[in-house]
Every structure is written in structure tokens, then in C-alpha cells.
ChimeraX commands (.cxc) that place a marker at each C-alpha (Angstrom):
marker #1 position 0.00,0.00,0.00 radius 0.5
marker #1 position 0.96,3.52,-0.70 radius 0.5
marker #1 position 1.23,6.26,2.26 radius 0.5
marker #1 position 3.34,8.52,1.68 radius 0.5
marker #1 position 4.67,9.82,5.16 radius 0.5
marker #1 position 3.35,13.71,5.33 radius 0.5
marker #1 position 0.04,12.05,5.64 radius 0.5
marker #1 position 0.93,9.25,7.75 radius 0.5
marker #1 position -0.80,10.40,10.77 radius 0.5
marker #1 position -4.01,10.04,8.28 radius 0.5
marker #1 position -3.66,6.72,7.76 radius 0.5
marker #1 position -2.97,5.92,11.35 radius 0.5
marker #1 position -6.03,7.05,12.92 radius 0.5
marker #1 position -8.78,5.20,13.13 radius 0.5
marker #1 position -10.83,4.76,10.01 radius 0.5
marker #1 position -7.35,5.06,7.92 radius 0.5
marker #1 position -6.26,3.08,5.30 radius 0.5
marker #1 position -3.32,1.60,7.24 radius 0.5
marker #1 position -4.71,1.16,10.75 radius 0.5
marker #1 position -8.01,-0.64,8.96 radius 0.5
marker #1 position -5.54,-2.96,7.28 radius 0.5
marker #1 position -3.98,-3.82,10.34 radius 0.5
marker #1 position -6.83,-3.96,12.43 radius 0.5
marker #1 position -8.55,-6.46,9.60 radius 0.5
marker #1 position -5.86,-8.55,8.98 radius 0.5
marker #1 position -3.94,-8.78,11.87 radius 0.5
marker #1 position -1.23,-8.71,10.09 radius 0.5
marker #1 position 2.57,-6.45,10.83 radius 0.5
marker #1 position 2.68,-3.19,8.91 radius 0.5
marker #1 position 6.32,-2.99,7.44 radius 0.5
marker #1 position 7.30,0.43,6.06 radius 0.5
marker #1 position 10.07,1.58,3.35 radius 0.5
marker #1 position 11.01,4.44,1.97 radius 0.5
marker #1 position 14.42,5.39,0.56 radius 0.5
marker #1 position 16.47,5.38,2.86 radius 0.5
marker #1 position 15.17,4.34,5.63 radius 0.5
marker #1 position 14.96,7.76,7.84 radius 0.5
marker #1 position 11.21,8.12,6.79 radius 0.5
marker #1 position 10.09,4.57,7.63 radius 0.5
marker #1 position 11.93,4.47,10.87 radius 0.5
marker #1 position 9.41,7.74,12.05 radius 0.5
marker #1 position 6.73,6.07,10.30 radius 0.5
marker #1 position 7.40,3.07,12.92 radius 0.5
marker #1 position 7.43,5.62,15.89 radius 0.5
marker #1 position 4.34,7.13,14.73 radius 0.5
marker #1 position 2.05,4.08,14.14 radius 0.5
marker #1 position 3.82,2.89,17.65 radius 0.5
marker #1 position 2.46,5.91,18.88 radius 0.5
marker #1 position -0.79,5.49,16.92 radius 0.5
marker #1 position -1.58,2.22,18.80 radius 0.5
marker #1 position -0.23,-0.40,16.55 radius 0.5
marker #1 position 1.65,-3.31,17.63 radius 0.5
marker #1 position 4.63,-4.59,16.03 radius 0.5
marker #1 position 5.04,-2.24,13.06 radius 0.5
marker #1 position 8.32,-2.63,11.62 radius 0.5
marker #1 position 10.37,-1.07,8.58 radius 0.5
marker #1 position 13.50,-1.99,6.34 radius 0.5
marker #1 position 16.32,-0.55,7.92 radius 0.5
marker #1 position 18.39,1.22,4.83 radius 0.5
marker #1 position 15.65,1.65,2.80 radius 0.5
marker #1 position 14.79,0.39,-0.48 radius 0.5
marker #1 position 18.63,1.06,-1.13 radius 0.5
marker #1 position 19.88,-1.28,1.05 radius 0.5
marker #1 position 17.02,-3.80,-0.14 radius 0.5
marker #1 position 18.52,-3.53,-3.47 radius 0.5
marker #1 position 21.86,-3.05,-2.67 radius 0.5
marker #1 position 21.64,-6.64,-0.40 radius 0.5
marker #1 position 19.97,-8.45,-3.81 radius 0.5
marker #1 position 16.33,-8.63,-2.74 radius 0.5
marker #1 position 13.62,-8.47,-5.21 radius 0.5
marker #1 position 12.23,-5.22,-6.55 radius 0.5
marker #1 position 8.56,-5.56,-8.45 radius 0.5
marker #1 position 7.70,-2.68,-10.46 radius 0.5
marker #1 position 4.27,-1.54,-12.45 radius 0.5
marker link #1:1,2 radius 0.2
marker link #1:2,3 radius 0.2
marker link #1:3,4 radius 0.2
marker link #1:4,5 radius 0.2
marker link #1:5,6 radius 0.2
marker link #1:6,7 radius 0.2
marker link #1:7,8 radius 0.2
marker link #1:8,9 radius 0.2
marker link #1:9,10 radius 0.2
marker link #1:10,11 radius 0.2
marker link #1:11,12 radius 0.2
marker link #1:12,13 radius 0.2
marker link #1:13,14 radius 0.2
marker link #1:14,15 radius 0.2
marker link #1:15,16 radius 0.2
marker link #1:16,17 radius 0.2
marker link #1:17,18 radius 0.2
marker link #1:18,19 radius 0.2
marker link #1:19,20 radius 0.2
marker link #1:20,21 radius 0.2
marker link #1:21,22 radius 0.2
marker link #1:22,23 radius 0.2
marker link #1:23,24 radius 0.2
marker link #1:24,25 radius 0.2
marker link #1:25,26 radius 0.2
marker link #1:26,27 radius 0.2
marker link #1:27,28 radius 0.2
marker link #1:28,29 radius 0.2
marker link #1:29,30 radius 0.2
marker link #1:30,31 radius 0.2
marker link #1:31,32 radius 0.2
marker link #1:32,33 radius 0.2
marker link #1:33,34 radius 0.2
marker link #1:34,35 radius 0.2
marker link #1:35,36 radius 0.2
marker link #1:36,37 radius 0.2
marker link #1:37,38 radius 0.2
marker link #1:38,39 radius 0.2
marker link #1:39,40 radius 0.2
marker link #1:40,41 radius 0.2
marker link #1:41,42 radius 0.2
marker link #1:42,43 radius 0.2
marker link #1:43,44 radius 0.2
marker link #1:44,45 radius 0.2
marker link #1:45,46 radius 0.2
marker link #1:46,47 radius 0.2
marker link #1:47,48 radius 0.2
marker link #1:48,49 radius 0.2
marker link #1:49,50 radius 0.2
marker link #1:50,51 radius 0.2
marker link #1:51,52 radius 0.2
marker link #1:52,53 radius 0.2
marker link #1:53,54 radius 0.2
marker link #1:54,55 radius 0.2
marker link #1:55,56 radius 0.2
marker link #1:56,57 radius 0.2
marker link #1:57,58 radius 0.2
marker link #1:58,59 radius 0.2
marker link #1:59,60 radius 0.2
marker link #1:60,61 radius 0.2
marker link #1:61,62 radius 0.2
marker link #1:62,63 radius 0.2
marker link #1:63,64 radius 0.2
marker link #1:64,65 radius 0.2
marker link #1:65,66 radius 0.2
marker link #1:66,67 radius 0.2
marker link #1:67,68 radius 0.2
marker link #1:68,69 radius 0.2
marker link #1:69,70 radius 0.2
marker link #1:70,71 radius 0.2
marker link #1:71,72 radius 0.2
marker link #1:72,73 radius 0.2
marker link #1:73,74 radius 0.2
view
């Protein structure tokens, strides 16, 4: 899913995208960005949000790339 992080806050309250997908799936939220300074405050703020167990890529995309792991695009 797409949430770009100036409207993270959004998506974390209730009745956002991100906290309904959590809530309905029970599933971890794991963010990326970049390099990895977004997604780490994206953690603190869904930690602060309520969520349990978000998580994000440490390094970013770059370091997901950079360490040979897949990359889908389109």
C-alpha cells in the first residue's frame, strides 16, 4: 500500500487506510522508503498510533537492493 509519510498520521487514525488494514488482517505493517529515515518515524508514529509490532527496512529500499532482494515494479 501507498502512504506517503506527510500524511501518515491520516492513515494511522482510526478509520485510515493503514490502521483498517492492520486492524482487519492482523497482520505487521512494514514500512520503506528510501532510505530508511522516513520509515523508521513512520514506525514511531504508528507505535504511537496504537499499533503493535510495526516494523520497517532498515536502509531503505537502497539497502534492499543493494543486499539483492527483489524489486517488483508496475
Amino acid at each position: 500500500l501507498h502512504a506517503p509519510y506527510p500524511g501518515i498520521g491520516e492513515s494511522l487514525n482510526p478509520g485510515g487506510m493503514l490502521r483498517e488494514v492492520a486492524t482487519a488482517t492482523g497482520r505487521r505493517i512494514v514500512f520503506f522508503c528510501a532510505y530508511g529515515e522516513r520509515s523508521a518515524m513512520a514506525v514511531n508514529a504508528a507505535k504511537e498510533a496504537g499499533l503493535t509490532n510495526p516494523a520497517h527496512i532498515a536502509g531503505g529500499i537502497d539497502a534492499w537492493k543493494k543486499a539483492g532482494g527483489p524489486v517488483l515494479t508496475g
